[in-house]
C-alpha positions in Angstrom: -68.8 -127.6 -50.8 -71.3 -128.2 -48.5 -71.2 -126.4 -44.9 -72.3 -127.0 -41.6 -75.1 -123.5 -41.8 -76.7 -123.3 -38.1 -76.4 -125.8 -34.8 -79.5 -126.4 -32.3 -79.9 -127.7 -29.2 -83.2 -128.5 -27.6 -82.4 -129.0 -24.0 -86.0 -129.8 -23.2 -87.8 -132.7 -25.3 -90.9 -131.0 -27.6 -89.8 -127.6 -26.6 -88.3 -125.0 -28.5 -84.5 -124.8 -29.5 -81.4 -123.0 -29.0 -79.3 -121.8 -31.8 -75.5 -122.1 -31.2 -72.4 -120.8 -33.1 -70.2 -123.8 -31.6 -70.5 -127.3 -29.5 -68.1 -129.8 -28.8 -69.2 -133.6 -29.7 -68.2 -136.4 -28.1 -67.8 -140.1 -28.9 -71.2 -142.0 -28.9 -73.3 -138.8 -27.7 -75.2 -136.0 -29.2 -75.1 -132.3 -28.9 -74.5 -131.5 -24.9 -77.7 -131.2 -23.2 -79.8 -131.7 -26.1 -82.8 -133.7 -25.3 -81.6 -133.6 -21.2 -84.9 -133.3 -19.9 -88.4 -134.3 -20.6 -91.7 -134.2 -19.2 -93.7 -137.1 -18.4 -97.2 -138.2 -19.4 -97.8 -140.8 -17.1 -97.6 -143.7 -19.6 -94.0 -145.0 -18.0 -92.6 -144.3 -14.9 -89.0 -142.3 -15.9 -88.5 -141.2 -12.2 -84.7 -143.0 -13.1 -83.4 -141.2 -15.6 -83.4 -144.1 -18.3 -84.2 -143.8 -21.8 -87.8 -144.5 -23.2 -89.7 -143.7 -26.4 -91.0 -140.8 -26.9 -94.7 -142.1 -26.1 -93.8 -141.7 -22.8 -93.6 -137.5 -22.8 -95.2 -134.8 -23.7 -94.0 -134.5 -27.7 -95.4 -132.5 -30.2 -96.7 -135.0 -32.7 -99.5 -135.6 -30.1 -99.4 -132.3 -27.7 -100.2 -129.1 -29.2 -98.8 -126.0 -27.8 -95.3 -126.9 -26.4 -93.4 -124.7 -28.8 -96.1 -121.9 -27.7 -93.2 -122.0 -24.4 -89.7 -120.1 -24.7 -86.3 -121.9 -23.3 -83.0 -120.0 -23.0 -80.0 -121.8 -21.4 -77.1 -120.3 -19.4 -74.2 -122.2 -18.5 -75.7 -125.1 -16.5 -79.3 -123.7 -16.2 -82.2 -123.5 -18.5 -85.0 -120.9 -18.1 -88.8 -122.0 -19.7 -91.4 -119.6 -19.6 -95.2 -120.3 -20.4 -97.6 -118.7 -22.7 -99.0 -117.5 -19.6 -96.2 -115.5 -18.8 -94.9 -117.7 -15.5 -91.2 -118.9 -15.4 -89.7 -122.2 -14.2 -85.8 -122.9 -13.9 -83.7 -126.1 -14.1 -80.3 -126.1 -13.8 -78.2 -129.4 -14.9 -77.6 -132.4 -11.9 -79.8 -130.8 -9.2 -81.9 -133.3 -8.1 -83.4 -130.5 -5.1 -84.2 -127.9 -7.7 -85.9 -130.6 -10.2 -88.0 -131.4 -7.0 -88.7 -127.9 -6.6 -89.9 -127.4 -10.2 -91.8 -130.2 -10.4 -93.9 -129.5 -7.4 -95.0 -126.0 -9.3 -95.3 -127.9 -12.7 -99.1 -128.6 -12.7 -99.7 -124.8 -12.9 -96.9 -124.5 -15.6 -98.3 -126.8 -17.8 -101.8 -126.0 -17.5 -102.6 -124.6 -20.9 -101.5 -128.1 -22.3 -104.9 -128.8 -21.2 -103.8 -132.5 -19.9 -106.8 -135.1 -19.2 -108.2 -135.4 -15.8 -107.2 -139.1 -16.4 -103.7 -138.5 -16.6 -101.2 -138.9 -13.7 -99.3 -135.8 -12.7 -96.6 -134.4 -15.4 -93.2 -134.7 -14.2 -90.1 -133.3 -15.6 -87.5 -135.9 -15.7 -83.5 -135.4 -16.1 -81.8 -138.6 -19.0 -79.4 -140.2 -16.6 -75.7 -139.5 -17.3 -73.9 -142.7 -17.9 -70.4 -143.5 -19.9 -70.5 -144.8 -23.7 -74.7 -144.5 -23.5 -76.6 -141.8 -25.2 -77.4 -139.3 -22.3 -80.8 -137.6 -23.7 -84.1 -138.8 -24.7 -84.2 -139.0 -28.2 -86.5 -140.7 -30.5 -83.9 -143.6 -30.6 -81.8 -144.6 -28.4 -79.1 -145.2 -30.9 -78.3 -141.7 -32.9 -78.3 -138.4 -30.8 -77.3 -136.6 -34.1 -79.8 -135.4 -37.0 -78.8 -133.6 -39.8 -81.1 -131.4 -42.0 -80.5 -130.5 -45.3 -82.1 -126.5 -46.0 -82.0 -127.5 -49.4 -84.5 -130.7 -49.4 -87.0 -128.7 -47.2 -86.9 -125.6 -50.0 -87.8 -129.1 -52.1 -90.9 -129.1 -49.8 -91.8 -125.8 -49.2 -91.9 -125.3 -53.1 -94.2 -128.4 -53.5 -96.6 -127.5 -50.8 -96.2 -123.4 -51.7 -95.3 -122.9 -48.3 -92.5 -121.0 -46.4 -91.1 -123.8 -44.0 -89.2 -122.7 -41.3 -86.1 -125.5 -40.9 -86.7 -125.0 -37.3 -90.2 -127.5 -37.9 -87.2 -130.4 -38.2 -85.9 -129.8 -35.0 -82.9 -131.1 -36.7 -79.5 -130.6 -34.9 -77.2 -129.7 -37.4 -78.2 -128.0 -40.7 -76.5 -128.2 -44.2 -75.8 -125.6 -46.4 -74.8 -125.5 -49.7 -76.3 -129.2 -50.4 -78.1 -130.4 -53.4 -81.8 -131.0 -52.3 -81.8 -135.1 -51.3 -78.2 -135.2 -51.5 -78.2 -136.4 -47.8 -79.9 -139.7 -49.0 -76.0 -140.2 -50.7 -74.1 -139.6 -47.5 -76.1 -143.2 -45.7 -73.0 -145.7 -45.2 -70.8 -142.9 -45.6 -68.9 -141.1 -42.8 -68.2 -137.5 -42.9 -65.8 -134.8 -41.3 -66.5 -131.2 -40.0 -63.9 -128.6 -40.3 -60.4 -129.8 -42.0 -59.6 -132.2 -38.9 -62.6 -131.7 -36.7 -64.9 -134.5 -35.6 -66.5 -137.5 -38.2 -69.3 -139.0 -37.8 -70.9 -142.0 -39.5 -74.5 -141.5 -41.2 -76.7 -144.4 -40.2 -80.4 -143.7 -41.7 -82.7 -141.3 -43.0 -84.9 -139.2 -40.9 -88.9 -140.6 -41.2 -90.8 -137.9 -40.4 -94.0 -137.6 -38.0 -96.7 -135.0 -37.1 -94.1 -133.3 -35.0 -93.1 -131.5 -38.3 -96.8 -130.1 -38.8 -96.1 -127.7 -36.0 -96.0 -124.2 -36.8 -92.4 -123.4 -34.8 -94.2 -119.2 -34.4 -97.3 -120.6 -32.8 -97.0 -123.9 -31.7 -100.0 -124.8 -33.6 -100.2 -127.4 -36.0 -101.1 -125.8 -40.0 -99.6 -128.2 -42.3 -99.3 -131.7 -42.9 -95.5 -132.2 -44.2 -95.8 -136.0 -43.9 -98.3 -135.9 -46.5 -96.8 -133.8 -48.8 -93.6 -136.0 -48.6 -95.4 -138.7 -49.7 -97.8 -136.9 -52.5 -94.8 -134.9 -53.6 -91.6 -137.0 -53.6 -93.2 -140.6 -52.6 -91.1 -141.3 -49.5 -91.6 -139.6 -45.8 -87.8 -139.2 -45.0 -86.2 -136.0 -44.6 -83.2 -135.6 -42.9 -80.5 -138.2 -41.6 -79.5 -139.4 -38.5 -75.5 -139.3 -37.4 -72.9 -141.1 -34.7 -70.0 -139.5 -33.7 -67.1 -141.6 -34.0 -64.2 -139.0 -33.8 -64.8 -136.2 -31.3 -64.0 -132.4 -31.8 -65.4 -128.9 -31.6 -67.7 -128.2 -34.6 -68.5 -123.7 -35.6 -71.3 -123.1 -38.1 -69.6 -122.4 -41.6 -67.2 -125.2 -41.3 -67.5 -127.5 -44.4 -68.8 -130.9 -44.8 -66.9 -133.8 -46.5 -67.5 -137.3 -47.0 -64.0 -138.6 -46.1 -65.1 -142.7 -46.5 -67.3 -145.5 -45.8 -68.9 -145.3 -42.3 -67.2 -147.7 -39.5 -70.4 -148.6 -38.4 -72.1 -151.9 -40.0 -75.7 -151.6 -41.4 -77.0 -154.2 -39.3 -76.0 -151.6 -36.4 -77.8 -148.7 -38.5 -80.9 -150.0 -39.3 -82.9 -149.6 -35.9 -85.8 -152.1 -35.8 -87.3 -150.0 -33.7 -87.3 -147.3 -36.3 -87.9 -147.6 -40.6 -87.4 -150.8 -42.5 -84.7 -150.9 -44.7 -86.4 -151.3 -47.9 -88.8 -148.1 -46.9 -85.4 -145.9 -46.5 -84.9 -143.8 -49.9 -81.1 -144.4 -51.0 -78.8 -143.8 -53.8 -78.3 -146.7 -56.6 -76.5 -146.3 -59.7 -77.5 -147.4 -63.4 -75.2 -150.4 -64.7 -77.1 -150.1 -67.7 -80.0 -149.2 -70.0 -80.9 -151.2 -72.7 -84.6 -149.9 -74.4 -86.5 -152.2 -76.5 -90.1 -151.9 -78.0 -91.2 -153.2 -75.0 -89.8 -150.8 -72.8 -86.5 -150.5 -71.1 -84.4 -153.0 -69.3 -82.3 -150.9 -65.8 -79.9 -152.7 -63.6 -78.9 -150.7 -60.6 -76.8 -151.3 -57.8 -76.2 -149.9 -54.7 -74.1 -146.7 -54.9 -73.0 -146.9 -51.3 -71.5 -149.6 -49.1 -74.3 -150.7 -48.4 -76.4 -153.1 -50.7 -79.5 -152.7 -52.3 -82.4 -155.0 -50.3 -82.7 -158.5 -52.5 -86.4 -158.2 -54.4 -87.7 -161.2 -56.0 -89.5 -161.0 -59.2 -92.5 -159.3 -59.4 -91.6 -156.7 -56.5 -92.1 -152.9 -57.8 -88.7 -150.6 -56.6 -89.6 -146.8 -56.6 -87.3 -144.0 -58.4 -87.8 -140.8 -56.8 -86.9 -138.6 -59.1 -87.7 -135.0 -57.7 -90.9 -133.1 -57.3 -93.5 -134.9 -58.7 -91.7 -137.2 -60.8 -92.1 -140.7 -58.9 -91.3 -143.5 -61.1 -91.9 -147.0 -60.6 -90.0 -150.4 -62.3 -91.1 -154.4 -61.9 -88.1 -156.4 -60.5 -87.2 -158.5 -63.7 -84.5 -160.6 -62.1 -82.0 -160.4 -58.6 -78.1 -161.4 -59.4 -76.2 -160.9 -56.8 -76.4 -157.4 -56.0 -77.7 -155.8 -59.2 -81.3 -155.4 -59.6 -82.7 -156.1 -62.9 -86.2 -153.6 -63.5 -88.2 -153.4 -66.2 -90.0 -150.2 -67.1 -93.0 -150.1 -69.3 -93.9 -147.1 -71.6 -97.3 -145.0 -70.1 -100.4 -144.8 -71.6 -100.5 -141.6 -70.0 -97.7 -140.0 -71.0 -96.4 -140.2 -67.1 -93.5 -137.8 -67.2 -91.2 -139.9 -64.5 -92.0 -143.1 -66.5 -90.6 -141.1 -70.0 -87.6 -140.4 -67.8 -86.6 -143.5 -66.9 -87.2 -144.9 -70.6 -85.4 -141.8 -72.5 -83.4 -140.0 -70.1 -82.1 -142.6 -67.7 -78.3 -144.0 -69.0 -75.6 -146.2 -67.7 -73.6 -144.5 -64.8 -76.4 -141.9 -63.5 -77.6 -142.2 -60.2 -80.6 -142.0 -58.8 -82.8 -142.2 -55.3 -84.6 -145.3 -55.4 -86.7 -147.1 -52.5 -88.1 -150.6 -52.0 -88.6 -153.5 -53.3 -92.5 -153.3 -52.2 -95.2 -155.9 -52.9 -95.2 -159.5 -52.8 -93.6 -160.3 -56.5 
């Protein structure tokens, strides 16, 4: 069964993490503290606490060198030091000593190297108000990201790499999972521990630049976007969570799905963040049927969730693993089913073989779109 392997908080936006043996979650929020403060760039004034994209801060999917910094936290205060050696201290709701820090942060942040041009840097603490999300995360709707360890072995063994999971700056990281089997758990709601907290699983994680950092240098090595999308033929790794039942969590707890998620898709699917048809998720095979032609799939949705309508014409993708990206023609829509065609390779395309040979009524399988214009 799969198991809840390590917890991390990142108290400071961009910076580096904090690995924890236990947290309690609450209703509606993330991990205590994670994401609490940030530091300016000058695009948006944030002097007030509220939530803005991440644009507006130093992140590392523009800024080289954050994670070149150390954090520890202690109770209600949190220690940075620079690659230069000099220390700065915040300590949680104290306004006075966030004055204090930001008037020696110029100095602090100097080996960012920030442009002449750019206003002064200035560390600002998320505002702490009930039922909203009180850090500054990408979204200002899911506070929670899961990682699979699995799905980023996937990776590393595509690229030939050695991925630290730490690149994902993920929250919570699962053990003991299937590589991609997160993609299943969208819709769903799960429960740590035997009657700890649930939480429903609203998207999948779209990755950015921030994940080309090397977490040991804080320089960035290796495009992981990329390889998503050379390798597996989607950029998603990872999937974001809402608490809905709160509890203490411990690493080693197992994971269970325990239902379909309270939350409605319409809710899930951010605007702000992927479309919908972009987000790699699990369909089942109503049936095959093969003809000299080809083969004739209809899949639905395997989730609560349906598939996205396609209109004839419009290509859906099967992710298949490493690799092995196939691709069908939307035949016909009926109500929720989707009816593909597949047509044999003249190259001998292994994923297109295994969708007309292997592929059988019942299996399930990753599939993204409909793309194209039909």
């Amino acid at each position: 069964m799969p198991k809840l392997s390590q917890i991390f908080v990142h108290p400071i936006k961009s910076f580096p993490g904090i690995s924890l043996d236990t947290v309690a979650l609450s209703k509606g929020e993330g991990l205590p503290n994670d994401r609490r403060f940030a530091i300016t760039n000058g695009i948006s004034n944030t002097m007030d606490g509220a939530w803005l994209t991440c644009r507006s801060f130093f992140i590392n999917a523009v800024n080289e060198g954050l994670l070149k910094f150390s954090v520890e936290m202690d109770d209600d205060t949190i220690r940075i030091r620079s690659p230069e050696g000099l220390g700065l201290s915040l300590r949680i709701g104290d306004p006075e000593g966030l004055a204090i820090a930001n008037r020696r942060l110029a100095d602090f942040v100097s080996s960012l190297n920030p442009s002449d041009d750019m206003p002064m840097p200035v560390i600002t603490e998320r505002s702490q108000m009930q039922g909203a999300l009180s850090g500054y995360w990408d979204f200002n709707d899911s506070g929670i990201s899961f990682m699979n360890a699995a799905s980023l072995k996937a990776v590393s063994n595509a690229m030939g790499e050695d991925l630290d999971i730490r690149r994902l700056r993920g929250n919570l990281i699962i053990g003991d999972l299937p590589a991609w089997e997160e993609f299943s758990c969208i819709g769903k709601s799960i429960r740590i521990g035997s009657n700890g907290p649930e939480l429903d699983i609203l998207r999948p994680v779209k990755r950015c630049p921030a994940t080309s950092v090397n977490p040991e240098t804080g320089i960035r090595d290796i495009k992981v976007p990329v390889a998503l999308m050379d390798h597996f033929g989607h950029a998603f790794c990872g999937i974001y969570a809402k608490v809905t039942k709160p509890g203490q969590i411990n690493t080693d707890e197992t994971i269970e799905v325990i239902g379909d998620a309270k939350t409605p898709l319409v809710e899930a699917a951010n605007p702000a963040d992927s479309d919908y048809k972009l987000w790699p998720k699990q369909a089942e095979v109503v049936s095959h049927i093969s003809s000299n032609t080809g083969a004739e799939i209809t899949i639905n949705a395997a989730g609560p969730w349906p598939l996205p309508d396609a209109i004839v014409g419009q290509r859906v993708r099967f992710h298949i693993g490493q690799d092995l990206i196939g691709v069908a023609t939307v035949h016909e829509q009926r109500d929720h089913s989707t009816v593909l065609h597949v047509e044999p390779s003249e190259t001998s395309d292994p994923a297109t073989a295994y969708l007309l040979e292997k592929v059988k009524a019942g299996d399930r399988l990753i599939v993204s779109g409909p793309f194209g214009r039909g």
